[in-house]
C-alpha positions as CSV (number, residue, x, y, z in Angstrom):
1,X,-111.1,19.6,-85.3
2,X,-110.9,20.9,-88.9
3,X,-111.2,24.9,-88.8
4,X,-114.6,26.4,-90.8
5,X,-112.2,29.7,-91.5
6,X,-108.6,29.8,-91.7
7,X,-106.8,32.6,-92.4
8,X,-103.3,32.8,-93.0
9,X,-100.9,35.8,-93.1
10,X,-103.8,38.6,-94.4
11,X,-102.3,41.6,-94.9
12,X,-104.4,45.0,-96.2
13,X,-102.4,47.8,-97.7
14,X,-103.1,51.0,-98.9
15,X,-103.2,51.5,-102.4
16,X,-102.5,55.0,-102.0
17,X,-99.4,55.2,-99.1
18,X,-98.1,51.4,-99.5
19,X,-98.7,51.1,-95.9
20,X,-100.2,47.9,-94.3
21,X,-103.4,48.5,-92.8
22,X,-103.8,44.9,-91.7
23,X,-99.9,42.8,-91.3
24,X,-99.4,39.1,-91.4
25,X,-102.4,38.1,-89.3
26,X,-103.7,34.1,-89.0
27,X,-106.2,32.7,-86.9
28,X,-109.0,29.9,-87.0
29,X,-112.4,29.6,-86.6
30,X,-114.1,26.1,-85.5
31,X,-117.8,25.4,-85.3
32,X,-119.5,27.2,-82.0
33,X,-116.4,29.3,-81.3
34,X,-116.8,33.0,-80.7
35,X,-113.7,34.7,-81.8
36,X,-113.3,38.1,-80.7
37,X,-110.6,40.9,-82.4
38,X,-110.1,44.2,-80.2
39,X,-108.1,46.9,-80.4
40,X,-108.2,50.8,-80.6
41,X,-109.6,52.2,-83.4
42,X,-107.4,52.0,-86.3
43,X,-106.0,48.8,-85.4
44,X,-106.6,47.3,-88.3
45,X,-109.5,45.0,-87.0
46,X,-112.5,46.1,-88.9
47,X,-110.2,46.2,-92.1
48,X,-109.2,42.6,-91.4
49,X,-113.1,41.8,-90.9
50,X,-114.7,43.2,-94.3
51,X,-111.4,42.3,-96.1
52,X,-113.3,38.7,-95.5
53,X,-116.0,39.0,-97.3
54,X,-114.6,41.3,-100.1
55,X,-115.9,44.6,-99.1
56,X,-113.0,46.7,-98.8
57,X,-113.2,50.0,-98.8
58,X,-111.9,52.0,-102.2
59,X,-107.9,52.4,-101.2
60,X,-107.9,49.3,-99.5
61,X,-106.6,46.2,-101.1
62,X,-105.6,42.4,-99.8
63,X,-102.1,42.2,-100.8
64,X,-101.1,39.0,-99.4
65,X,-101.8,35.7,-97.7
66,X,-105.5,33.8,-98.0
67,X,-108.4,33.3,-96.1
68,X,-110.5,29.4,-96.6
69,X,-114.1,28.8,-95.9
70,X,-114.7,25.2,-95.2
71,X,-111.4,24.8,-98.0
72,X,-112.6,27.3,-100.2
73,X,-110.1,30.4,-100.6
74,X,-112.2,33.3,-100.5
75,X,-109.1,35.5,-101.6
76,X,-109.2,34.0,-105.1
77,X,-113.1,34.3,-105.8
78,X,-114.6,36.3,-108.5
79,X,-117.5,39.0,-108.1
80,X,-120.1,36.3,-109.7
81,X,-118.3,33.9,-106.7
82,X,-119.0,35.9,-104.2
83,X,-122.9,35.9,-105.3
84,X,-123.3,32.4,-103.8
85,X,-121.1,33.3,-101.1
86,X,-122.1,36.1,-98.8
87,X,-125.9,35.4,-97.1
88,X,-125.3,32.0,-98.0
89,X,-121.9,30.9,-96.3
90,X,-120.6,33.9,-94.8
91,X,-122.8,36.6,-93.3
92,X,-122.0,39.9,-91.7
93,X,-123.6,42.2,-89.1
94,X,-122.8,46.2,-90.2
95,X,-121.9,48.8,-87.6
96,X,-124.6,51.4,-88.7
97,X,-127.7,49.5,-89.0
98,X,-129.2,52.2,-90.8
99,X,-126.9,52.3,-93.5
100,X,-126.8,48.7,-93.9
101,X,-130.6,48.3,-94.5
102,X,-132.5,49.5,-97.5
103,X,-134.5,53.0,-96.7
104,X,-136.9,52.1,-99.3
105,X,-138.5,48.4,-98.4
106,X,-139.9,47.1,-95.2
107,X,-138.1,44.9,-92.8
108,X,-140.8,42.4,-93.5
109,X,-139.5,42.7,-97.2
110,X,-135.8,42.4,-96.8
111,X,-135.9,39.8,-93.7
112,X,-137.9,37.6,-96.5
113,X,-135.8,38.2,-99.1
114,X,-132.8,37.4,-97.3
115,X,-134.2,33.7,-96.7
116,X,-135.4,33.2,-100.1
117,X,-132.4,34.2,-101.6
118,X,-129.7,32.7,-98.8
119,X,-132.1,29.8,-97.7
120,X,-134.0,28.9,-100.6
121,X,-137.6,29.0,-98.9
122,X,-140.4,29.8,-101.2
123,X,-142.5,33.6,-100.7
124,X,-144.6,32.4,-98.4
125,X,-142.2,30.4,-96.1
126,X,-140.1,32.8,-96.1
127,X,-142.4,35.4,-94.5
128,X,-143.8,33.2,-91.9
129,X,-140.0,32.6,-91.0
130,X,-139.5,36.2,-91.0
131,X,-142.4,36.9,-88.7
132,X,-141.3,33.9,-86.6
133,X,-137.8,35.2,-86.3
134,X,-139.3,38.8,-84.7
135,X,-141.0,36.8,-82.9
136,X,-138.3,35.5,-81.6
137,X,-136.4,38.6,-81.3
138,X,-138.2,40.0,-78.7
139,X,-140.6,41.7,-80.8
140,X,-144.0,42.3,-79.0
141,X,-146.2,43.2,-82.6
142,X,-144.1,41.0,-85.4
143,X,-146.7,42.0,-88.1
144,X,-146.1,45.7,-87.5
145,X,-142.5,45.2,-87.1
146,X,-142.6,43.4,-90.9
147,X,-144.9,46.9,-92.1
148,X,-142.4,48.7,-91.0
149,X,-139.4,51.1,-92.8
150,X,-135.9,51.2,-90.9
151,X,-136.1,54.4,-90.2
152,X,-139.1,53.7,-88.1
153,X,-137.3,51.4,-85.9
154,X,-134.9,52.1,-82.8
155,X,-131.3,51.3,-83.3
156,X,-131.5,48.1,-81.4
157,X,-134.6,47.3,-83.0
158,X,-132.5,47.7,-86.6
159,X,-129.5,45.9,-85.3
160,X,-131.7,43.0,-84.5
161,X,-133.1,42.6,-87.7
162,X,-129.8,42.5,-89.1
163,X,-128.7,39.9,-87.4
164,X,-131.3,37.6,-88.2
165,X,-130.7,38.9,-91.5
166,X,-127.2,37.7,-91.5
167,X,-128.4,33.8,-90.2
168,X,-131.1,33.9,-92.5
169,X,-129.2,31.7,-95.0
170,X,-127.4,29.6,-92.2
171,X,-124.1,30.4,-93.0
172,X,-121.2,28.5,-91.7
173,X,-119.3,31.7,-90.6
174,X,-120.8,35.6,-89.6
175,X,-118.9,38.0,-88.9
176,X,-120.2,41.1,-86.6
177,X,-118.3,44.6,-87.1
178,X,-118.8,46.1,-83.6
179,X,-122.8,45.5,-83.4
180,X,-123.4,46.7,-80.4
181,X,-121.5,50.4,-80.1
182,X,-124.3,52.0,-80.8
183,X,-126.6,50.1,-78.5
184,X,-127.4,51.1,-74.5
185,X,-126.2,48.5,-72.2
186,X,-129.6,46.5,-71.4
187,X,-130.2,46.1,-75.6
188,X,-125.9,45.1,-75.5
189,X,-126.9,42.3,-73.6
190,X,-129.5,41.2,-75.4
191,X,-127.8,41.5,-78.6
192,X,-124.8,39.9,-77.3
193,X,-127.2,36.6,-76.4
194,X,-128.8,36.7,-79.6
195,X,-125.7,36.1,-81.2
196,X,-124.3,33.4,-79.0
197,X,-127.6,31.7,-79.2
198,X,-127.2,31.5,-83.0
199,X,-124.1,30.5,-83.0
200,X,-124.5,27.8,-80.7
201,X,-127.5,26.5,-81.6
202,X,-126.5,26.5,-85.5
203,X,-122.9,25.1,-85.1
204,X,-121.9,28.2,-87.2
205,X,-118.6,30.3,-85.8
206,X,-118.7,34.0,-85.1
207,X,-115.8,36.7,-85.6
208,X,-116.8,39.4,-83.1
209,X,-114.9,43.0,-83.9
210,X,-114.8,45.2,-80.8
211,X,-113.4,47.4,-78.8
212,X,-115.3,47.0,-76.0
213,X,-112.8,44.5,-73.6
214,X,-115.9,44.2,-71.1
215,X,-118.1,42.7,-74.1
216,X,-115.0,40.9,-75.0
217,X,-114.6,38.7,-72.0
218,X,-118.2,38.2,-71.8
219,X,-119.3,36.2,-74.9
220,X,-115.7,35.0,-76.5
221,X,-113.8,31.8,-76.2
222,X,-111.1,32.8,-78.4
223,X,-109.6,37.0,-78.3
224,X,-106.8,38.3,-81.1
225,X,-105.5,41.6,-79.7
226,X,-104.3,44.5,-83.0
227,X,-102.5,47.1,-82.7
228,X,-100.9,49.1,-85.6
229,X,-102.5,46.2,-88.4
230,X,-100.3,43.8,-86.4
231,X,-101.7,41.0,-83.9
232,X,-99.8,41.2,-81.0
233,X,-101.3,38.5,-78.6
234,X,-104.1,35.9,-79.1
235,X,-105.3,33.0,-77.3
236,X,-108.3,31.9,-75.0
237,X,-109.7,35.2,-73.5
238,X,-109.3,33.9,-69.8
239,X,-105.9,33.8,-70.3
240,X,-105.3,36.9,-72.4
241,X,-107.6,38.7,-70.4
242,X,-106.9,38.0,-67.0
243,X,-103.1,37.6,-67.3
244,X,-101.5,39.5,-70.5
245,X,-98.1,39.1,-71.1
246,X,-97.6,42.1,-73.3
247,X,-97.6,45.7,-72.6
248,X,-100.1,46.9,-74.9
249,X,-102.6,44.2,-74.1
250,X,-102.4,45.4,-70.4
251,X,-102.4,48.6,-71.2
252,X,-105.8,48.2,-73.0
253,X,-107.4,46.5,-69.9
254,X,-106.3,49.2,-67.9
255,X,-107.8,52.0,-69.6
256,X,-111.5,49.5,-69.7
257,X,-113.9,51.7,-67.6
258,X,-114.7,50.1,-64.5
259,X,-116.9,50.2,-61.7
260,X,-114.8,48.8,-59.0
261,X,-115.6,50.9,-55.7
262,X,-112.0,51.0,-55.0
263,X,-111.3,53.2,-58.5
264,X,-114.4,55.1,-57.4
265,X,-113.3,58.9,-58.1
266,X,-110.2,58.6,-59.6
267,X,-109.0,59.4,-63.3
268,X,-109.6,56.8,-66.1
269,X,-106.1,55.6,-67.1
270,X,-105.2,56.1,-70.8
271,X,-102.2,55.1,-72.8
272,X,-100.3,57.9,-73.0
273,X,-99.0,59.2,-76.5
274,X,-100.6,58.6,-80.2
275,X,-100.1,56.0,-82.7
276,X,-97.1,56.4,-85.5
277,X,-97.0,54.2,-88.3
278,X,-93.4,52.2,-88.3
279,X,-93.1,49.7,-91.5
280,X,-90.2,47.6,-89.0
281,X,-90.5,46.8,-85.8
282,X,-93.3,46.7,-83.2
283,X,-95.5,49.0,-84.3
284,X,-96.3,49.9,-80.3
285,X,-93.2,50.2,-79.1
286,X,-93.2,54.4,-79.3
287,X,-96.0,54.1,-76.6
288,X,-94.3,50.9,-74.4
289,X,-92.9,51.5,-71.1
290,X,-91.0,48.3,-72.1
291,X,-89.4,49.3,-75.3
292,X,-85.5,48.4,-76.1
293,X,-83.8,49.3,-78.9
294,X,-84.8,45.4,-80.0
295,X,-88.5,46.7,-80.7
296,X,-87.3,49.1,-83.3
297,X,-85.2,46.2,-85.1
298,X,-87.6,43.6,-86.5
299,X,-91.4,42.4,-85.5
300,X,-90.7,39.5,-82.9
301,X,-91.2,36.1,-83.4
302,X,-94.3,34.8,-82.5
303,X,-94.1,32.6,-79.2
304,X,-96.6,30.4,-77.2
305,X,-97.4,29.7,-73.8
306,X,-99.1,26.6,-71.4
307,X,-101.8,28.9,-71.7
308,X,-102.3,28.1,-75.4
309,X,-101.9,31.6,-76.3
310,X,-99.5,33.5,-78.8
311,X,-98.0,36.6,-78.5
312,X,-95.5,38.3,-80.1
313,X,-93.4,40.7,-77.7
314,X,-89.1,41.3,-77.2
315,X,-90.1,42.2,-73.8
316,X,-93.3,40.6,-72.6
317,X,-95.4,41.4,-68.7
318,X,-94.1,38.0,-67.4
């Protein structure tokens, strides 16, 4: 099945300390697939995410590799490009959904506008789709809703609306930047279904940033675990998840609040030391239980499994 987005050897740097945020990573996204990328914070995955839809922050820069949308290389586009690009073929769901919606103009306003300019419906269509899509959302009083100013809404509310947002113009790929860390657990679920329920339904594929391994193995097919800008394992997120073969993806479950009686009362494991930037080598091996001097060589070679997965590991679980 031919990929919608293929991306091939990104890497990120820092303008400022030459040091790659985001190192050598590729993976593919097909229609209906939920791809997930965790990883602490500072992994490198939300760089890797907006570094897709050329919105880098200043300091940041893509210094290598490319990244095609249905065969178009979105690495070589031009600002005037990416006008008929984002909204249109590639949407994006914001952390802060405060910040990412305009203080100034109702939702009712910028839901419409989104479809006329993404979808190319009229004034009118476009607000009867807006107040439809509430609607849909869950929204008990849709007109209202449209009257209203973000501010005015809850954070779920707000992070709802931009996800219909980022469908309005049926893109073929969205990609959502941890939206549901701000949300409480009930409005997490119902966020999450939203989402698959889009994706599904529109045949579109879905890059899901998190660092939430319990969200993770709820709504992915396919999981990318980053660590130090580098992906270190990836593959379908039964396998991954339920048998990892290197350290710091089992190290990651392990600290994952649970509510297993039997852990009832005992301390939350965490992975003990901080992260050091290391331009050779694996960049977790100062952390590894598992580290030889091998890990302090060279990055290892990536290999594969029955399990269809990749990782990428001198000295792996199993």
């Amino acid at each position: 099945m031919t990929p919608l987005l293929e991306v091939t050897d990104l890497t990120v740097q820092a303008t400022e300390t030459g040091r790659n945020v985001v190192d050598g990573m590729s993976f593919e996204v097909h229609p209906g697939e939920v791809v997930a990328i965790v990883g602490e914070s500072g992994s490198g995955k939300s760089s890797a995410c907006l570094s897709l839809i050329g919105l880098l922050s200043r300091g940041l820069e893509v210094s290598g590799g490319s990244a095609r949308l249905d065969g178009v290389d979105l690495m070589s586009l031009t600002a005037r490009d990416w006008q008929g690009v984002r909204g249109a073929e590639l949407g994006i769901i914001f952390q802060d959904s405060l910040a990412a919606l305009d203080p100034v103009r109702s939702i009712g306003f910028q839901m419409a506008e989104a479809r006329r300019m993404h979808g190319g419906a009229d004034r009118r269509t476009a607000r009867a789709w807006a107040e439809q899509r509430l609607e849909a959302l869950g929204f008990s009083d849709p007109p209202a809703i449209m009257r209203a100013f973000p501010h005015q809404l809850s954070g779920g509310m707000r992070q709802r609306v931009c996800a219909a947002i980022a469908f309005a113009g049926g893109p073929r790929v969205v990609l959502a930047d941890e939206p549901t860390t701000a949300l409480d657990v009930s409005l997490q679920g119902r966020m999450l279904r939203l989402l698959l329920d889009e994706t599904r339904n529109a045949g579109s594929g879905l890059v899901l940033v998190s660092h939430d391994v319990s969200v993770v193995r709820a709504v992915a097919d396919t999981v990318i675990v980053m660590y130090g800008g580098r992906v270190l394992e990836s593959g379908p997120v039964d396998a991954v998840l339920s048998r990892p073969r290197v350290p710091y993806t089992a190290a990651l479950l392990e600290s994952t609040p649970t509510l297993d009686p039997e852990r009832r009362g005992l301390p939350l494991a965490t992975i003990p030391g901080d992260f050091t930037p290391h331009a050779e080598g694996c960049p977790f091996r100062d952390r590894c239980a598992h580290a030889t001097p091998s890990c302090t060589d060279a990055f290892p070679e990536g290999k594969s499994d029955e399990d269809e997965r990749t990782y990428w590991c001198w000295n792996p679980m199993w």
